[in-house]
KOLTOR-636424 format. One record per residue: x, y, z of N, C-alpha, C in turn. Coordinates in nm, 3 decimals, padded with zeros to 5 digits. Each point is the difference from the previous one (the first is absolute). Last residue first. Example, Ala and Ser with C-alpha at 12.3 -4.5 7.8 and 13.67 -1.06 7.14 Angstrom:
! KOLTOR-636424
n.c1; n.c2; n.c3; ca.c1; ca.c2; ca.c3; c.c1; c.c2; c.c3
01.285; -00.225; 00.708; 00.082; 00.119; 00.006; -00.077; 00.109; 00.073 .
00.029; -00.572; -00.007; -00.089; 00.119; 00.000; 00.090; 00.120; 00.000 .
This chain:
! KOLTOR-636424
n.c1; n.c2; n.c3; ca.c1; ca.c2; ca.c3; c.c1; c.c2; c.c3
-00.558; 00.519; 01.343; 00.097; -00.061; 00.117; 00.137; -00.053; -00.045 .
-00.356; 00.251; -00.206; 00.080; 00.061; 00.054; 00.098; -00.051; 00.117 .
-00.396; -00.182; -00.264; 00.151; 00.004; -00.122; 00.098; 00.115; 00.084 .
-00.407; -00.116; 00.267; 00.067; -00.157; -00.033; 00.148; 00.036; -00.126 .
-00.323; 00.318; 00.098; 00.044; -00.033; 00.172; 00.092; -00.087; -00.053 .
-00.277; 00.138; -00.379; 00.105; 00.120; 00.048; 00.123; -00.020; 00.178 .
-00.414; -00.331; -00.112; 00.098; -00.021; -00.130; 00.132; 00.149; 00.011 .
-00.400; 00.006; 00.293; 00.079; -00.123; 00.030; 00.115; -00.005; -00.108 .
-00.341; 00.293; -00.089; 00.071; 00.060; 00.109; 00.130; -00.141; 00.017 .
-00.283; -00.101; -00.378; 00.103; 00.118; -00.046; 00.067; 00.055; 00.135 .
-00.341; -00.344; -00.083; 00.128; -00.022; 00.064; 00.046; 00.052; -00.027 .
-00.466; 00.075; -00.065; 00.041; -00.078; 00.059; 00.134; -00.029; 00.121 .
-00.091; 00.179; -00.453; -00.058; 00.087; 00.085; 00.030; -00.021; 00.112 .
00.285; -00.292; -00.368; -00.146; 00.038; 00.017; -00.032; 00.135; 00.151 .
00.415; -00.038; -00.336; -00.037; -00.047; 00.121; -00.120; 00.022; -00.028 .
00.249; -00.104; -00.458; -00.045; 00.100; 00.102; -00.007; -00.039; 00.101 .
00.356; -00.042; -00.419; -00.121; -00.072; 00.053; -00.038; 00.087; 00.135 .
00.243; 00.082; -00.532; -00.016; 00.054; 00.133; -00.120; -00.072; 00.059 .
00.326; -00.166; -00.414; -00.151; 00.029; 00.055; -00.010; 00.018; 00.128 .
00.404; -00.155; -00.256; -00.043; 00.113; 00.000; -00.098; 00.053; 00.054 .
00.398; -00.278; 00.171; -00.105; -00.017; -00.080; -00.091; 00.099; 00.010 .
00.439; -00.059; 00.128; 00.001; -00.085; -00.156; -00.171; -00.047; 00.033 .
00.105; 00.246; 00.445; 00.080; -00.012; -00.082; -00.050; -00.148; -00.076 .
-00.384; 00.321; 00.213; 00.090; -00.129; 00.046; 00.088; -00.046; -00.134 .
-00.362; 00.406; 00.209; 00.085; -00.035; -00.110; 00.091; -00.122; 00.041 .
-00.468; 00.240; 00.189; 00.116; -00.080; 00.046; 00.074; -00.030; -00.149 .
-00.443; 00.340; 00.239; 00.042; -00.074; -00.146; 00.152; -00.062; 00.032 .
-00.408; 00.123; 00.370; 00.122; 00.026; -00.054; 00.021; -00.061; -00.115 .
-00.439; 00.218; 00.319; 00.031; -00.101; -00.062; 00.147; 00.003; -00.117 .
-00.350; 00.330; 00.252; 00.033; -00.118; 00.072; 00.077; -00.137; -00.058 .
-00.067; 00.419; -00.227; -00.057; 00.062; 00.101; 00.081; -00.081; 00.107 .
00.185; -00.129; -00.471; -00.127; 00.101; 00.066; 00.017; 00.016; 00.107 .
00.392; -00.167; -00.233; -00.127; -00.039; -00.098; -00.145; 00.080; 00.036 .
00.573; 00.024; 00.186; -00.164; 00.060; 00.012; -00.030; -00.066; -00.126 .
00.430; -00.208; 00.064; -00.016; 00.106; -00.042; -00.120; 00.026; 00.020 .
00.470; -00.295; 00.065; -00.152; 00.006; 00.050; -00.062; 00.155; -00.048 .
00.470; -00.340; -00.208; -00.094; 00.095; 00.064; -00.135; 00.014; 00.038 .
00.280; -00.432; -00.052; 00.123; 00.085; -00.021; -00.057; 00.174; -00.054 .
-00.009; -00.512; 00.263; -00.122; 00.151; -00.031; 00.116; 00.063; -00.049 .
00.097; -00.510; 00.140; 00.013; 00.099; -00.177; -00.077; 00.105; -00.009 .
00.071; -00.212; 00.486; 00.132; 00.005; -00.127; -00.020; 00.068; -00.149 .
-00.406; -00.145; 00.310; 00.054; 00.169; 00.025; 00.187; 00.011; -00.089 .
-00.440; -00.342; -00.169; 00.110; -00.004; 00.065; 00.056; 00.176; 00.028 .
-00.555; -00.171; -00.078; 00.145; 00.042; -00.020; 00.182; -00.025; 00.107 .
-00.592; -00.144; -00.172; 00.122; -00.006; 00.161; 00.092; 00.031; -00.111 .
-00.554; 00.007; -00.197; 00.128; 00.035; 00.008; 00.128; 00.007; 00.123 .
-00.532; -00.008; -00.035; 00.077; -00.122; -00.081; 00.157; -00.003; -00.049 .
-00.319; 00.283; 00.312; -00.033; -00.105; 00.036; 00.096; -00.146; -00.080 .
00.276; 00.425; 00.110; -00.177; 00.001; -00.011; -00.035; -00.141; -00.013 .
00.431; 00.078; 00.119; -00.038; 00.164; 00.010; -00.136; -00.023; -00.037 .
00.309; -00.321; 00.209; -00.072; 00.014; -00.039; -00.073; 00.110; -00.014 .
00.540; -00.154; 00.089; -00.085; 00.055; 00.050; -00.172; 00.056; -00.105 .
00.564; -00.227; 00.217; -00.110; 00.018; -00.116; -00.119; 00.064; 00.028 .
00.445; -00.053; 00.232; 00.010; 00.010; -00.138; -00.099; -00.001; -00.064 .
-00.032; 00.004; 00.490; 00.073; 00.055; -00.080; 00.040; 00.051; -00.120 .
-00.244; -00.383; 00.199; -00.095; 00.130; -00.061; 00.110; 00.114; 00.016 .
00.082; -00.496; -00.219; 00.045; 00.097; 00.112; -00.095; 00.131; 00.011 .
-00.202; -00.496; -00.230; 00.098; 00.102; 00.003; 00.047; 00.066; 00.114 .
-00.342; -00.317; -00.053; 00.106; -00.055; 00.028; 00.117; 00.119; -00.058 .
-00.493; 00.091; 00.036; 00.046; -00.062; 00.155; 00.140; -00.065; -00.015 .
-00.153; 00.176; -00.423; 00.024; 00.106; 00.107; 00.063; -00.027; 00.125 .
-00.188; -00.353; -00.288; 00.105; 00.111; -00.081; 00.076; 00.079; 00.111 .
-00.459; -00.160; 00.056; 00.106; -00.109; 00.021; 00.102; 00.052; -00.029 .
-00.321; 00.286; -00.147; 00.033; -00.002; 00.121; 00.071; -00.101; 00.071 .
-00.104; 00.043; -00.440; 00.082; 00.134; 00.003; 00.055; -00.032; 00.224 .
-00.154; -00.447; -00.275; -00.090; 00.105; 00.034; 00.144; 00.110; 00.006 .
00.017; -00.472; -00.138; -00.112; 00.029; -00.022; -00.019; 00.141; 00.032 .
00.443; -00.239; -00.181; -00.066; 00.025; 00.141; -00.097; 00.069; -00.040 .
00.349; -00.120; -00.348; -00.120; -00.117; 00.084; -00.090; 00.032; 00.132 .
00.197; 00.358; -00.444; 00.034; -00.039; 00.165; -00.112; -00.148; 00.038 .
00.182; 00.347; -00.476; -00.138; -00.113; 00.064; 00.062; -00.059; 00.134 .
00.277; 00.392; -00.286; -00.006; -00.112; 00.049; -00.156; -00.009; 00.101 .
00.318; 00.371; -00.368; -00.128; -00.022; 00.110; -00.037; -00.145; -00.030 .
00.434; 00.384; -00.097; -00.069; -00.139; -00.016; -00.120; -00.017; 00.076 .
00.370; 00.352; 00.013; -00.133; 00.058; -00.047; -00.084; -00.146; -00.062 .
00.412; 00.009; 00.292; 00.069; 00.033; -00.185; -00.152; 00.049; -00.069 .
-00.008; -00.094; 00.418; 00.064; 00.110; 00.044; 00.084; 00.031; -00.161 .
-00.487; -00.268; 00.132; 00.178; -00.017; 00.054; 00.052; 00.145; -00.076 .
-00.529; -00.178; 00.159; 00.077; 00.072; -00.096; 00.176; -00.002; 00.045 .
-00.491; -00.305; 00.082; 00.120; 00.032; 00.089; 00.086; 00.075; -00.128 .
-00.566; -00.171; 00.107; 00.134; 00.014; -00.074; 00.125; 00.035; 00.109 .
-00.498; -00.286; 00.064; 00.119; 00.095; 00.035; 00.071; -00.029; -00.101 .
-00.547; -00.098; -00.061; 00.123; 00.005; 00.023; 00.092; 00.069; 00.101 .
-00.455; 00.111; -00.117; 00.012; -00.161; 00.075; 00.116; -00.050; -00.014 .
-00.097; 00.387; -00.184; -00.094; -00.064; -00.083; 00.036; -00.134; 00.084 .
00.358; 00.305; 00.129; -00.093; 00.033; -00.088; -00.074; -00.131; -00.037 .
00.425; 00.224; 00.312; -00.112; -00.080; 00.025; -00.102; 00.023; -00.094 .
00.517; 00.109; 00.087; -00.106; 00.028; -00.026; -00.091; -00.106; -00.033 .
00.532; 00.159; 00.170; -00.104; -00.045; 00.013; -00.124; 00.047; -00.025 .
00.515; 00.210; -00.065; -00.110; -00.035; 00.074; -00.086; -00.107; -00.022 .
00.464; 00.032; -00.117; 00.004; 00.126; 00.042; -00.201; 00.026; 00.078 .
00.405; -00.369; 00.008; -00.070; 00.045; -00.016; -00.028; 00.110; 00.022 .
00.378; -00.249; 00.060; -00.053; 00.062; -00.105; -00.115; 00.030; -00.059 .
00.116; -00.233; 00.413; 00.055; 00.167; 00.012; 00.010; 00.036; -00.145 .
-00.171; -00.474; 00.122; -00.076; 00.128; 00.022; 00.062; 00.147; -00.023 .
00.106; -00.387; -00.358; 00.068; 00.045; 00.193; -00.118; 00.117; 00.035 .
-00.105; -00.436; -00.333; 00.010; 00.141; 00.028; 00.025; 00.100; 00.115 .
00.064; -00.522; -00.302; -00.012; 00.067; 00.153; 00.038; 00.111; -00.081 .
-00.232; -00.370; -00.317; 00.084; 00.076; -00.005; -00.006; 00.094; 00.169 .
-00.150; -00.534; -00.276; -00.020; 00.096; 00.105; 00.127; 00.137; 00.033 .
-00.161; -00.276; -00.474; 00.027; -00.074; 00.148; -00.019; 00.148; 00.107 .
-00.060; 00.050; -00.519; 00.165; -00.097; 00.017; -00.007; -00.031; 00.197 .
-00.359; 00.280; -00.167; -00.031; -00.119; -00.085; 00.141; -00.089; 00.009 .
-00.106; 00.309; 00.431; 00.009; 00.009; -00.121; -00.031; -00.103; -00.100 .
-00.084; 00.188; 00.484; -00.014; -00.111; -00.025; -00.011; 00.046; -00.143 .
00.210; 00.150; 00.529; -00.062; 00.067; -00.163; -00.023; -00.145; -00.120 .
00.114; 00.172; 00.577; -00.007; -00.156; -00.124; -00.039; 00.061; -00.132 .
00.224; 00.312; 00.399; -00.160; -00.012; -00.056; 00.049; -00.134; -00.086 .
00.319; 00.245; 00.469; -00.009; -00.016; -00.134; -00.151; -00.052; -00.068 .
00.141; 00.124; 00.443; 00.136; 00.047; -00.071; -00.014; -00.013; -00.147 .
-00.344; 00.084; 00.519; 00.011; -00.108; -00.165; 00.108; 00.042; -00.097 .
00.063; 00.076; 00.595; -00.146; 00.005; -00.141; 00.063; -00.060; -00.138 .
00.084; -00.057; 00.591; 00.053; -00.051; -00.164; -00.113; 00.103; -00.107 .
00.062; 00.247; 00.525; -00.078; -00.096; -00.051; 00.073; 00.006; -00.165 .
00.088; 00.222; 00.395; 00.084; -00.052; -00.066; -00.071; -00.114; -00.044 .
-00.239; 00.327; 00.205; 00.120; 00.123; -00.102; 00.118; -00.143; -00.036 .
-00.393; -00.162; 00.287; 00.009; 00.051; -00.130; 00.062; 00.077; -00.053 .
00.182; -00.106; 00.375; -00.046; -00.160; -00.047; -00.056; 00.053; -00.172 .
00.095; 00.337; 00.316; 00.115; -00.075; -00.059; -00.016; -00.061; -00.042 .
-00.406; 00.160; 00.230; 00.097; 00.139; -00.133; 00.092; -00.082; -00.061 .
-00.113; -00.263; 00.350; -00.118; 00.000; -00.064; 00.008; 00.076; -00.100 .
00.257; 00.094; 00.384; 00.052; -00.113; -00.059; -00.115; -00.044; -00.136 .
-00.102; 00.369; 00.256; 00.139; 00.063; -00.085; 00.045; -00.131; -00.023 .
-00.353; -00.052; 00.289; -00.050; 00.062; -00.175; 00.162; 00.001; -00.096 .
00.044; -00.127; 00.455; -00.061; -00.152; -00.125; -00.034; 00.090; -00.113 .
00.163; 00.306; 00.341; 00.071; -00.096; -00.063; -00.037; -00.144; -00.090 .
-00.307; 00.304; 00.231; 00.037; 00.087; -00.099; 00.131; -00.077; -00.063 .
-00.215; -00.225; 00.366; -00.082; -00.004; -00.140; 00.080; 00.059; -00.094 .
00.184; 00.044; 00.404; 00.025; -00.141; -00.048; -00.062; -00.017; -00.126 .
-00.090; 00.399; 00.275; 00.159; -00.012; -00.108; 00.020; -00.118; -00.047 .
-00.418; 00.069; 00.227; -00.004; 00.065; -00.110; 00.141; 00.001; -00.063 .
-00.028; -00.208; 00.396; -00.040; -00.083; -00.074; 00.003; 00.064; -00.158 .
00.170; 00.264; 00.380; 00.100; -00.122; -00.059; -00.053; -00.072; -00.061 .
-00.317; 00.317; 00.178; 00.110; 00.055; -00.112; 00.076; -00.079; -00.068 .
-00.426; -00.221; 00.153; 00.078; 00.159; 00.066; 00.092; 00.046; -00.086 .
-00.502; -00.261; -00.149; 00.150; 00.024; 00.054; 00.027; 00.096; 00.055 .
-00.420; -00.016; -00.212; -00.020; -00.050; 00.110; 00.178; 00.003; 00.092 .
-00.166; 00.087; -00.477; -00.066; 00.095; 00.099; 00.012; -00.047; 00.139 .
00.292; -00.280; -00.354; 00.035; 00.161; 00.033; -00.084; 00.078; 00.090 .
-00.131; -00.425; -00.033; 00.104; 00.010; 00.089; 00.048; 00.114; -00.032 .
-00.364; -00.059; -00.277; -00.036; 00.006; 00.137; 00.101; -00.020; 00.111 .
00.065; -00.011; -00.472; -00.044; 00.175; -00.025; -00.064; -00.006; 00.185 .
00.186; -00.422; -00.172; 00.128; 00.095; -00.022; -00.055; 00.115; 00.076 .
-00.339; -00.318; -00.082; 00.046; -00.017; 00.119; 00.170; 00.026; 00.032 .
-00.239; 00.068; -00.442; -00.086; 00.014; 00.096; 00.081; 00.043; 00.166 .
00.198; -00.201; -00.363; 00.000; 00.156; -00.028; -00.081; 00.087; 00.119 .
-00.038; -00.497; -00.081; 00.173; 00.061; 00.102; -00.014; 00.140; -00.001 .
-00.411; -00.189; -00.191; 00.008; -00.030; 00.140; 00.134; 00.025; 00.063 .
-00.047; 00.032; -00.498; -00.045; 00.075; 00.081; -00.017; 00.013; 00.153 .
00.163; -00.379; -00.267; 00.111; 00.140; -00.004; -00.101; 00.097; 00.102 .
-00.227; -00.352; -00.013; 00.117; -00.036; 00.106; 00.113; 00.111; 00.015 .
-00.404; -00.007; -00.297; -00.045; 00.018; 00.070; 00.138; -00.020; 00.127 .
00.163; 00.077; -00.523; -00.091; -00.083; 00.091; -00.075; 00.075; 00.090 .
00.077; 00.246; -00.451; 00.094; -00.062; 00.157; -00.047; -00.091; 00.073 .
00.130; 00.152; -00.598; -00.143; -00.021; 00.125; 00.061; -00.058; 00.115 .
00.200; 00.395; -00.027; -00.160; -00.084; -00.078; 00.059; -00.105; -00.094 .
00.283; 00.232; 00.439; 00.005; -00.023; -00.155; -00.086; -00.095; -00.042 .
00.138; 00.336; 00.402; -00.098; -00.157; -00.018; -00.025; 00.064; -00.183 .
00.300; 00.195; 00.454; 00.000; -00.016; -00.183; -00.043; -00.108; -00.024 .
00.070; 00.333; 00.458; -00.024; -00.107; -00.058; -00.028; -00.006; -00.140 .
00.110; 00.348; 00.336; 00.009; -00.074; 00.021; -00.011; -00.166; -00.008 .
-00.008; 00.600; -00.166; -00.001; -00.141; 00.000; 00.042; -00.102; 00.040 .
-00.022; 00.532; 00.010; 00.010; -00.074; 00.115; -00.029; -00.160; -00.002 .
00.345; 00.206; -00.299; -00.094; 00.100; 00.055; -00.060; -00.075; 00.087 .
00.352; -00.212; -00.318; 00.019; 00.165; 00.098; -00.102; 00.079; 00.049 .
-00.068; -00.473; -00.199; 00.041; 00.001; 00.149; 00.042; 00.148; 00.055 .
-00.177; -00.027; -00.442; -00.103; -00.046; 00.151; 00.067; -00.032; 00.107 .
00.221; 00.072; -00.382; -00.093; 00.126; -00.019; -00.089; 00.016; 00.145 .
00.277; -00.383; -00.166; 00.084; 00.112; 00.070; -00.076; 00.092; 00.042 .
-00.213; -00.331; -00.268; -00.007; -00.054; 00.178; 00.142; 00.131; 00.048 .
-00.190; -00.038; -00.458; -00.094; 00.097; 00.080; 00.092; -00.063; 00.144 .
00.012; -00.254; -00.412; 00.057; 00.102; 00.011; 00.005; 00.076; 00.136 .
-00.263; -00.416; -00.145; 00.100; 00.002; 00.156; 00.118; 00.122; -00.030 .
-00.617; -00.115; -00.165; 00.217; 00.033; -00.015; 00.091; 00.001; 00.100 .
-00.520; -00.044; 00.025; 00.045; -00.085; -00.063; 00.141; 00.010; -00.048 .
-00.244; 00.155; 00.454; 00.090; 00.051; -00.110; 00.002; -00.127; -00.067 .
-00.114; 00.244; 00.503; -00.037; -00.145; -00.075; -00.015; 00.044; -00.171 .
00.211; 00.225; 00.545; -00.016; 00.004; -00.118; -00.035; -00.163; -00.117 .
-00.048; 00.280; 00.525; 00.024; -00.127; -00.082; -00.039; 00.033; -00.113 .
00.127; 00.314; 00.399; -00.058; 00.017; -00.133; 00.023; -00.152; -00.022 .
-00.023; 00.310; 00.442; 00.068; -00.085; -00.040; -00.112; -00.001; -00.150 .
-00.030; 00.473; 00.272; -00.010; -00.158; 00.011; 00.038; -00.069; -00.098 .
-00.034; 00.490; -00.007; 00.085; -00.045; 00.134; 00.000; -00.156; -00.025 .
-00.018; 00.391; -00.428; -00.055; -00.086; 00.073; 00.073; -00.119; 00.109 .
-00.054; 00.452; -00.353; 00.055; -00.038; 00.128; -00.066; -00.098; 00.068 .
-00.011; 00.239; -00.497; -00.061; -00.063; 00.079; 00.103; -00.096; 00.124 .
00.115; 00.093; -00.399; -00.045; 00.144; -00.048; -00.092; -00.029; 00.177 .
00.259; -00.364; -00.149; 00.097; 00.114; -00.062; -00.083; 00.108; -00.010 .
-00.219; -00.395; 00.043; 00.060; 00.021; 00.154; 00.136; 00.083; -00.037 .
-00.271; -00.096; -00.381; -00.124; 00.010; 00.116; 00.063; 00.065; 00.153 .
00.212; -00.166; -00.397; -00.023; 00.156; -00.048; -00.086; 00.025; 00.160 .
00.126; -00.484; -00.086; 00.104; 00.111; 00.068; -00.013; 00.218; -00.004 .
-00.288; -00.362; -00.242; -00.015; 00.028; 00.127; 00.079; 00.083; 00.119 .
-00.057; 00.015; -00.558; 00.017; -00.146; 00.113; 00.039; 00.114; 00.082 .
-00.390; 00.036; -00.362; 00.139; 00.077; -00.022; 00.077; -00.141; 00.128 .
-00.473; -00.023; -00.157; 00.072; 00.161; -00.034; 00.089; 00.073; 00.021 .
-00.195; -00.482; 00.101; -00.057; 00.077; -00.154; 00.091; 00.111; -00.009 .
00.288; -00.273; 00.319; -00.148; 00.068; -00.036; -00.026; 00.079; -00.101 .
00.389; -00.301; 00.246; -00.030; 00.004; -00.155; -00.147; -00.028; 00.039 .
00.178; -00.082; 00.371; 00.109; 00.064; -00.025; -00.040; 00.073; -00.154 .
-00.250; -00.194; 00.443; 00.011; -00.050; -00.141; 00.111; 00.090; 00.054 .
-00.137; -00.020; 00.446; 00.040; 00.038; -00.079; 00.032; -00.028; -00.143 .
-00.254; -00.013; 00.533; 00.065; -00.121; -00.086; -00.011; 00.083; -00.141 .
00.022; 00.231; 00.556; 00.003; -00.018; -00.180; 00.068; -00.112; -00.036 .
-00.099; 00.134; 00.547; 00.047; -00.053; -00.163; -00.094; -00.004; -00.075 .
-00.142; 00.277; 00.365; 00.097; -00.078; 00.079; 00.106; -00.089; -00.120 .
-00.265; 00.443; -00.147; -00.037; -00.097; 00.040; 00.125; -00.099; 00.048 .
-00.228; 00.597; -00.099; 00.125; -00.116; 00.036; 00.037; -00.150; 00.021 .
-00.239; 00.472; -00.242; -00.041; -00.121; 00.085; 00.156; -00.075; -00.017 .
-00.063; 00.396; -00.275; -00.096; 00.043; 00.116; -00.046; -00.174; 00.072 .
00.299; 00.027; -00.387; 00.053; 00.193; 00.047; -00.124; -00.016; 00.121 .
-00.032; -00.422; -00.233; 00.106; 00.047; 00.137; 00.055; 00.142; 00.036 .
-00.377; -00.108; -00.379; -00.027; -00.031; 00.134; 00.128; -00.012; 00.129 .
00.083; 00.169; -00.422; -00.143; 00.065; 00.041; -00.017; -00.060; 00.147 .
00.352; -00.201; -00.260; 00.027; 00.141; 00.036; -00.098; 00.022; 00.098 .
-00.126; -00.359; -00.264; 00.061; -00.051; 00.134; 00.073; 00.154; 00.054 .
-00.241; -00.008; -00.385; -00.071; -00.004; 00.035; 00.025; 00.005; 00.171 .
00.326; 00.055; -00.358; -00.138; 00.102; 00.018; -00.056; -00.037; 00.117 .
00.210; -00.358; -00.210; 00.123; 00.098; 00.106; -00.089; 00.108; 00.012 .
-00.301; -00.398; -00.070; 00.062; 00.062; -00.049; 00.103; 00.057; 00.079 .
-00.310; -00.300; 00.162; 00.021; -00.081; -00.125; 00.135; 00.087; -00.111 .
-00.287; -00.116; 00.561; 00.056; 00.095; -00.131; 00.075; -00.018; -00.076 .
-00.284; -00.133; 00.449; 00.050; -00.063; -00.098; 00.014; 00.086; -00.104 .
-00.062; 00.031; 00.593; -00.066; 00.018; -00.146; 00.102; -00.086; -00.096 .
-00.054; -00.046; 00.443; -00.047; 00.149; 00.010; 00.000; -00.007; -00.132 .
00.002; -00.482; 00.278; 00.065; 00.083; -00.126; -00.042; 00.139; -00.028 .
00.126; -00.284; 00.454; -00.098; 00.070; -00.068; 00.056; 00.092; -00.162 .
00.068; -00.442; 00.471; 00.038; 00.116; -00.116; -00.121; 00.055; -00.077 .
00.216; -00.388; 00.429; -00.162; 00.090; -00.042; 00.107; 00.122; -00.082 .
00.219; -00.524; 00.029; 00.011; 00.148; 00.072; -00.142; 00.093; -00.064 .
00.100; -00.434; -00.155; -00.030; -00.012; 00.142; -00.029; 00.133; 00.054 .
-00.063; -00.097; -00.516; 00.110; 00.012; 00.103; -00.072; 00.048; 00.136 .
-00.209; -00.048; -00.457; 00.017; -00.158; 00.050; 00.082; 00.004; 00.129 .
-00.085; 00.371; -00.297; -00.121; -00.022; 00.084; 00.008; -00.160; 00.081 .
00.312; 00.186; -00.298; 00.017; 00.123; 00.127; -00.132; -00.049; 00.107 .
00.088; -00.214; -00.446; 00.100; -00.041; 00.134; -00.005; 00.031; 00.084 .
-00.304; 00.139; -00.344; -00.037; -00.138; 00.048; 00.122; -00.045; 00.108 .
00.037; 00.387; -00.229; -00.112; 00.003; 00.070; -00.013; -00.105; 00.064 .
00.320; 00.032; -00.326; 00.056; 00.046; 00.124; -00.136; 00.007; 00.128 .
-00.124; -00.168; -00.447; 00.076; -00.108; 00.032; 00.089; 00.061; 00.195 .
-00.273; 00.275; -00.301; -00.091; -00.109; 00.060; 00.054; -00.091; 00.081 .
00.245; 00.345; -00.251; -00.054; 00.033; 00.099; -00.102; -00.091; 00.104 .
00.171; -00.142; -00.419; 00.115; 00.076; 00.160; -00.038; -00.017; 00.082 .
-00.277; -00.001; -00.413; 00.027; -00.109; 00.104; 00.085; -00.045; 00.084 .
-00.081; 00.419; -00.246; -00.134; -00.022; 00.094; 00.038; -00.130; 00.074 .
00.333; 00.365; -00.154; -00.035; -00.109; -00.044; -00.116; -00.100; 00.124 .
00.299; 00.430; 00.065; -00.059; 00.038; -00.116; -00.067; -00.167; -00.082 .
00.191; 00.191; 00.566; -00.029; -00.112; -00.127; -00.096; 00.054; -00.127 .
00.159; 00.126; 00.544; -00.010; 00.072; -00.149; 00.047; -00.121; -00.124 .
-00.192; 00.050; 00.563; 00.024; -00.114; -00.115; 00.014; 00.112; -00.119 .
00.025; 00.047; 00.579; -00.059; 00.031; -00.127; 00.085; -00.027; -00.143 .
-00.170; -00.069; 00.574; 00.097; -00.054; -00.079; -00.058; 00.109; -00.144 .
-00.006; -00.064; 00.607; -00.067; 00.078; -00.103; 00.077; -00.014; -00.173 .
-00.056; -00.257; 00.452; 00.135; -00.005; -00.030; -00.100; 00.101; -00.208 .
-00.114; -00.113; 00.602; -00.049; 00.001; -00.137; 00.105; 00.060; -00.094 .
């Protein structure tokens, strides 16, 4: 019996990881479902379960806070609408990166990854640990987006991504601010399409409607308790992290 536990902050995740775990050959047991980094602390400072299927971006902060205060022995699949996060997850005990939305086939490799590790010997476990470290390469040399279409009244104007200084998402739009303090209408529908084709290196979503470029911070400064004020060169208005992503966001501008 393959004792499992689900931290998902989204009900139809969770429904959706439910429904795989229950379709698989192997006898499992879900010990519980938790939604917060709070919540998931609480319960592994006192239980241990055979895998964790892992969000990454919970109500109340991300997850990595969870296994940075908290020791935990067993394999981690991580399931993530961002593909920032996949360094974060392979240095600890993650073994997989199922990026929403996942099939049933992604999940079934992740699956049957997390049962030749419990089951291998050593030389198999080095063969795996070498596909991961090939799998690290593939995405650390992944194309991202070099430039934006901009659609003016004289025809179509390119905007190099590296002059940008961030991204913002308002009223059902995307903007895109450049680096002379211009603000450009973007053809792409969402903050989050946006994102999936940038470097998460270079960029980085501090709240729900705002991705910044890490090239133009040019200071970070306390706003409160939990939450940072960001100055970004030739433009004036200090933008914030949400609550949210203020731990992650201090991880990510120190790299």
């Amino acid at each position: 019996m393959t004792r499992i536990l689900i931290i998902e902050d989204e009900t139809p995740a969770r429904k959706k990881l439910r429904r795989f775990i229950e379709e698989l050959d192997s006898p499992t047991e879900i010990v519980s479902e938790i939604g917060t980094v709070q919540s998931a602390i609480e319960f592994l400072s006192t239980n241990q379960p055979d895998l964790i299927f892992s969000d990454i971006e919970l109500l109340d902060g991300n997850a990595f806070e969870i296994y940075s205060q908290i020791s935990v022995n067993c394999p981690i699949i991580f399931t993530t609408a961002y593909d920032q996060f996949w360094m974060n997850a392979f240095e600890g005990n993650g073994i997989a990166y199922l990026l929403k939305p996942f099939s049933k086939e992604r999940f079934r490799l992740a699956w049957d990854k997390f049962l030749l590790l419990r089951n291998s010997t050593s030389e198999a476990q080095n063969a795996i640990a070498s596909l991961t470290k090939l799998i690290q390469q593939n995405i650390s040399e992944k194309s991202y987006k070099k430039r934006f279409t901009i659609k003016i009244h004289q025809g179509i104007y390119l905007l190099e991504t590296e002059n940008i200084l961030f991204f913002e998402a308002e009223d059902g739009v995307v903007f895109a601010y450049d680096n002379q303090g211009k603000k450009h209408l973007l053809t792409e529908p969402t903050l989050r399409e946006i994102e999936e084709q940038l470097s998460p290196t270079d960029f980085f979503r501090i709240n729900r409607s705002e991705l910044i470029h890490k090239h133009y911070i040019e200071k970070i400064e306390r706003y409160n308790k939990n939450t940072l004020a960001i100055k970004l060169k030739e433009y004036k208005t200090y933008l914030k992290t949400s609550q949210n992503q203020t731990a992650a966001f201090r991880e990510w501008v120190e790299k």
